[in-house]
C-alpha positions as CSV (number, residue, x, y, z in Angstrom):
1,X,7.5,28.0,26.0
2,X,10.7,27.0,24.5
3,X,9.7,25.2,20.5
4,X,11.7,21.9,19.9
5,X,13.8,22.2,16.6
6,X,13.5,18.7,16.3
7,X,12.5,17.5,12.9
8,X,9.4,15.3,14.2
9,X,7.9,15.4,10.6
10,X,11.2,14.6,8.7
11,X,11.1,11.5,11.3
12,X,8.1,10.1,11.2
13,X,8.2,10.1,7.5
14,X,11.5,8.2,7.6
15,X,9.8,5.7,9.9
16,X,7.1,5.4,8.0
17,X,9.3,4.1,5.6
18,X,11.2,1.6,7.5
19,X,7.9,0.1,8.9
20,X,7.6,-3.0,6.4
21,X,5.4,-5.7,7.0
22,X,8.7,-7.8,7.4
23,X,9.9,-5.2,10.4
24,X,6.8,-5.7,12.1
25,X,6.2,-9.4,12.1
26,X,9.4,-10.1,13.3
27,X,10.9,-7.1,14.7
28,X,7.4,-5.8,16.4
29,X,9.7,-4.1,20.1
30,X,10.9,-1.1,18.6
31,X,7.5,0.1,17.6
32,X,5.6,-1.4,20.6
33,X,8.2,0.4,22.9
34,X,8.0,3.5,21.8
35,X,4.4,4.9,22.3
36,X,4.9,8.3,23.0
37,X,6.2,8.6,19.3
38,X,3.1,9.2,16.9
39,X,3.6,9.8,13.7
40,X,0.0,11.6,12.7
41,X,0.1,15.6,12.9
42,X,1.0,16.3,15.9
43,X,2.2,14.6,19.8
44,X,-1.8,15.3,20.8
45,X,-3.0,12.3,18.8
46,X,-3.8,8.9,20.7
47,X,-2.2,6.2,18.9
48,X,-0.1,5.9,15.8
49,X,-1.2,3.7,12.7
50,X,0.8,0.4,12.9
51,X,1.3,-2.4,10.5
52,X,1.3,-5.8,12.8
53,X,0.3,-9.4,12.4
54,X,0.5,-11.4,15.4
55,X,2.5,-14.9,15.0
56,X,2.6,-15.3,18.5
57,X,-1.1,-16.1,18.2
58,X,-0.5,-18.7,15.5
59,X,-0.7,-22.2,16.4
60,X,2.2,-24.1,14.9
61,X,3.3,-21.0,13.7
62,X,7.2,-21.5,12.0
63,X,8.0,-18.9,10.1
64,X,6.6,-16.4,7.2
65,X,7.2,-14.6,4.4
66,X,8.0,-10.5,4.8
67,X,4.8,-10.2,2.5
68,X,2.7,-12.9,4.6
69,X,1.9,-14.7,1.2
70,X,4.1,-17.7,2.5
71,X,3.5,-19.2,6.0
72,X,4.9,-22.2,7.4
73,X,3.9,-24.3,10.3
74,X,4.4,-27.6,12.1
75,X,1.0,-28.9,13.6
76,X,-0.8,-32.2,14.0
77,X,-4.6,-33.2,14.5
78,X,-5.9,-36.8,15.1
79,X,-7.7,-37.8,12.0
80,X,-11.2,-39.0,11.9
81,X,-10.0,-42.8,10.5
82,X,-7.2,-42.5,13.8
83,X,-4.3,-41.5,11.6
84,X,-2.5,-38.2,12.3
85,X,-2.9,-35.3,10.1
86,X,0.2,-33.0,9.0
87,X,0.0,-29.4,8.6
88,X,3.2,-27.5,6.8
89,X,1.1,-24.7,5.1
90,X,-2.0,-22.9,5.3
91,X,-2.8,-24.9,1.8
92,X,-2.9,-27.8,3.8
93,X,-5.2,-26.6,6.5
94,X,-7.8,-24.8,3.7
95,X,-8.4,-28.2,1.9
96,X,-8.6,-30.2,4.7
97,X,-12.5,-30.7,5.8
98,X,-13.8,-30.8,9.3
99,X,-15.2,-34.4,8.5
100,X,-11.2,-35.5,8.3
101,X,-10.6,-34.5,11.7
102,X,-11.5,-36.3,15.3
103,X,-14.5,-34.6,16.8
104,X,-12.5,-33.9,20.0
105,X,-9.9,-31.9,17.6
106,X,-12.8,-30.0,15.6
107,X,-12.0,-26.9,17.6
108,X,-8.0,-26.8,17.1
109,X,-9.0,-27.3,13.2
110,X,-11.3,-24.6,13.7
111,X,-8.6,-22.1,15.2
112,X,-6.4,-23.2,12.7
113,X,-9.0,-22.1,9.7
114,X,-9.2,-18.9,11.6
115,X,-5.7,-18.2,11.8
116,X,-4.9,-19.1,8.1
117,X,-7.6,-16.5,7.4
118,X,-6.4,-14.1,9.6
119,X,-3.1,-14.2,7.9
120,X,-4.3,-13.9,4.1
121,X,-6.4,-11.1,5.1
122,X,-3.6,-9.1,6.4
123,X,-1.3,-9.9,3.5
124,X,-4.0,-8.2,0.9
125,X,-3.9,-5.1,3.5
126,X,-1.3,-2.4,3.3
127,X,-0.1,-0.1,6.3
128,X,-2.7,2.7,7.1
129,X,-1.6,6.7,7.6
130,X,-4.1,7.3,10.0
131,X,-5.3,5.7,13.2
132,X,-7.9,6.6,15.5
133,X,-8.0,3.4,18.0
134,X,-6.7,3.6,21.6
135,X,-3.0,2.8,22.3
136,X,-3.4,0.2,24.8
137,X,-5.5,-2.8,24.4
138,X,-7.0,-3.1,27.8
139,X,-10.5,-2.8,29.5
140,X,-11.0,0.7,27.9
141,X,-10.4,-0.4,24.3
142,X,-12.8,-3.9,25.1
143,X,-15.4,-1.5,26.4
144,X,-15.4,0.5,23.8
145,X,-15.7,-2.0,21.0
146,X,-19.1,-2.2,19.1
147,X,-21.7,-4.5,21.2
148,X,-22.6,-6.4,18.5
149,X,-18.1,-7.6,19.2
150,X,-19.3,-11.0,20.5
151,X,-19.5,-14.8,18.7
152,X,-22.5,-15.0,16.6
153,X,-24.4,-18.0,18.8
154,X,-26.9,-18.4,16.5
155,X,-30.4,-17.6,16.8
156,X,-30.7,-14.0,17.8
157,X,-27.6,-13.7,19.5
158,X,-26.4,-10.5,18.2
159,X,-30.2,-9.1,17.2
160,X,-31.3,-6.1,19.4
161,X,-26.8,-5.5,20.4
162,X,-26.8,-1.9,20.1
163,X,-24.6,0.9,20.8
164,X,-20.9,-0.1,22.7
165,X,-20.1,-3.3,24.4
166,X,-20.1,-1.9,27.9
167,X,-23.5,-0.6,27.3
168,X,-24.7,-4.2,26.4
169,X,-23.1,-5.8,29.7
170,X,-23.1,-3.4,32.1
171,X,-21.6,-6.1,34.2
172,X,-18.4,-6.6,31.7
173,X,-15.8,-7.0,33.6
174,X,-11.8,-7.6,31.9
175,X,-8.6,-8.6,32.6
176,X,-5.4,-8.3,30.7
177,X,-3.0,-11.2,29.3
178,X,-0.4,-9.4,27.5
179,X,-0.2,-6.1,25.1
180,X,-2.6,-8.4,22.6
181,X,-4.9,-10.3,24.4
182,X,-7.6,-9.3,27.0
183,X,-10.0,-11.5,28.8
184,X,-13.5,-10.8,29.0
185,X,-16.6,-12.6,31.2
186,X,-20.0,-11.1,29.5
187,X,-23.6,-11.7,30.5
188,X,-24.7,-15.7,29.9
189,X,-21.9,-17.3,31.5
190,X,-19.8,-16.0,28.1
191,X,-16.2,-16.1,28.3
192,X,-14.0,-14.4,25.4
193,X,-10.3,-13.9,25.2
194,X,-10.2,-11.1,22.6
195,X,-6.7,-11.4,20.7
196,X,-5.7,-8.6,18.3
197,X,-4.4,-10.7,15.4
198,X,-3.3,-8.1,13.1
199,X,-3.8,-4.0,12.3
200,X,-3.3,-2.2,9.1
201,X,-5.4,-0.9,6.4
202,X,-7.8,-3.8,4.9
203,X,-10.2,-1.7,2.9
204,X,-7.2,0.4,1.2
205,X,-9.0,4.1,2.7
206,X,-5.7,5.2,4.4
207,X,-7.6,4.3,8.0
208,X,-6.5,1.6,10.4
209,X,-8.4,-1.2,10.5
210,X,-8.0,-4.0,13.0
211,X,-8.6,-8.2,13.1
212,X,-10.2,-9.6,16.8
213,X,-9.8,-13.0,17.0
214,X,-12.3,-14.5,19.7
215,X,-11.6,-17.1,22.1
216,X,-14.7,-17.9,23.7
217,X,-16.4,-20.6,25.6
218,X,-19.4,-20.9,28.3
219,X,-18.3,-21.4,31.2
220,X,-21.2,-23.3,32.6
221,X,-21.8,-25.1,30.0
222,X,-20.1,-27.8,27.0
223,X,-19.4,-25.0,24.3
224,X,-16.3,-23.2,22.6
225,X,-15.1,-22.4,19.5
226,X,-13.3,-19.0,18.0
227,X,-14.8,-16.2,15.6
228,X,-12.5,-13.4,13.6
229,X,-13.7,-9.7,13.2
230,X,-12.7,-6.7,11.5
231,X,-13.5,-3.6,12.5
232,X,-13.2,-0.3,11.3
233,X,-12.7,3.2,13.4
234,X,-13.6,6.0,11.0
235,X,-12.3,8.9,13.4
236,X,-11.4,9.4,17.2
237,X,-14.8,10.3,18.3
238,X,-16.9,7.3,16.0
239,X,-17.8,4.7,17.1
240,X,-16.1,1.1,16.3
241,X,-18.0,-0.7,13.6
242,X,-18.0,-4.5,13.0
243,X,-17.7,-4.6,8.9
244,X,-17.2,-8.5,8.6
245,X,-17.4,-11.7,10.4
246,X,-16.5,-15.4,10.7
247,X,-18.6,-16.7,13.3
C-alpha cells in the first residue's frame, strides 16, 4: 500500500482556522460539500466538528452579525388590539408578551421566541475540536437520538422514555426534507419536523454539541407548537443525551 504524502494534518489545521462563525453562516457549501474531509485524527472518523447556525430556519431572517450578537429581521404578527406588530430585532421579539399577540398568531410568536433563543445560544458557543455525531441527518441520526427527543406534552409525556428514540416507537418512521430537516410521525398521532438549528461547542468541553428545533403538531387533533433541545454526544459509541430544554 502506497502512503499519501499529503499533509492531511497541516490541512485540517489550516481549515480549522478559516472556519469562522461568519464562513459558516453565510458561506455553509464548501464545508457541507466536502464530507469525506474530517479533520479529527484520522479519515476513519464519522463526521467532522462543524460550527453552523441555520438562517434558513429563521423566520424573517435578514441578515446577522459574523458573531451572531446582531440579527436582523423583517416580520409581522397581528396584534391582540388588531394593530400589526413589527419585528426588526430579536429585542423586539424578547419583550414582546404572548398577551400582545392575536391568539391565531400565538404559534408564529412562539417560533419566533424559539429562534431568537436558538440564535443567542449559539453566539455564547465556540467551534468544537471533536465530533462524534453521524454525518448525515437522516432516519439513522433521528433514530438514534435519546427517546426522551420529543415535545414535553405535559403530564407524563416524557416519564418512563428510556433508552433511544427508535426503541420508544418501534413504529418511527422518517422522511427527509433537506440536509437539516427530517420529518418524523411517532406513536399518538405525533408529528415532528426535527430541524438542526445550529452545532458547535455550547458547554465549552472541546465536544460538539447540537440545537433540535421541533416542529410538531397532532395530526388528529387541534395542537402544535415548537420546542428547542440541546444535546450532547460524549463519544462515538454514547448515547445522545438531552442536557436542556424549551418545551
Amino acid at each position: 500500500m502506497v502512503k499519501s504524502t499529503w499533509p492531511f494534518q497541516e490541512i485540517c489545521a489550516n481549515l480549522r482556522n478559516l472556519q469562522t462563525k461568519e464562513q459558516d453562516v453565510l458561506y455553509p457549501s464548501f464545508f457541507s460539500l466536502a464530507p469525506a474531509l474530517q479533520c479529527h485524527e484520522t479519515l476513519a472518523k464519522p463526521n467532522y466538528a462543524r460550527y453552523f447556525f441555520n438562517t434558513d430556519q429563521f423566520v424573517g431572517f435578514v441578515s446577522m452579525s459574523s458573531g451572531g450578537d446582531t440579527v436582523t429581521i423583517d416580520y409581522e404578527l397581528d396584534g391582540a388590539g388588531g394593530n400589526p406588530i413589527s419585528f426588526k430585532n430579536c429585542d423586539d421579539v424578547k419583550k414582546t408578551p404572548a398577551t400582545d399577540v392575536a391568539t391565531h398568531q400565538y404559534h408564529l410568536w412562539r417560533l419566533m421566541q424559539i429562534n431568537c433563543k436558538a440564535v443567542t445560544m449559539w453566539h455564547n458557543a465556540i467551534a468544537g475540536t471533536r465530533c462524534h455525531w453521524p454525518a448525515a441527518f437522516d432516519h439513522a441520526f433521528i433514530a438514534g437520538l435519546p427517546a426522551t427527543a420529543i415535545p414535553d406534552l405535559g403530564g407524563s409525556s416524557l416519564d418512563g422514555r428510556k433508552g433511544l428514540l427508535k426503541d420508544a416507537e418501534p413504529a418511527l418512521e422518517t422522511s427527509t426534507i433537506d440536509s437539516h430537516s427530517t420529518k418524523a410521525i411517532l406513536s399518538g398521532d405525533l408529528a415532528i419536523t426535527y430541524v438542526l438549528m445550529g452545532r458547535g461547542d455550547f458547554d465549552h468541553n472541546g465536544t460538539e454539541d447540537i440545537l433540535l428545533r421541533l416542529d410538531w403538531n397532532i395530526t388528529t387533533a387541534f395542537g402544535k407548537g415548537f420546542s428547542l433541545l440541546l444535546l450532547s454526544k460524549p463519544s462515538v459509541s454514547a448515547a445522545a443525551e438531552v442536557v436542556w430544554r424549551d418545551g
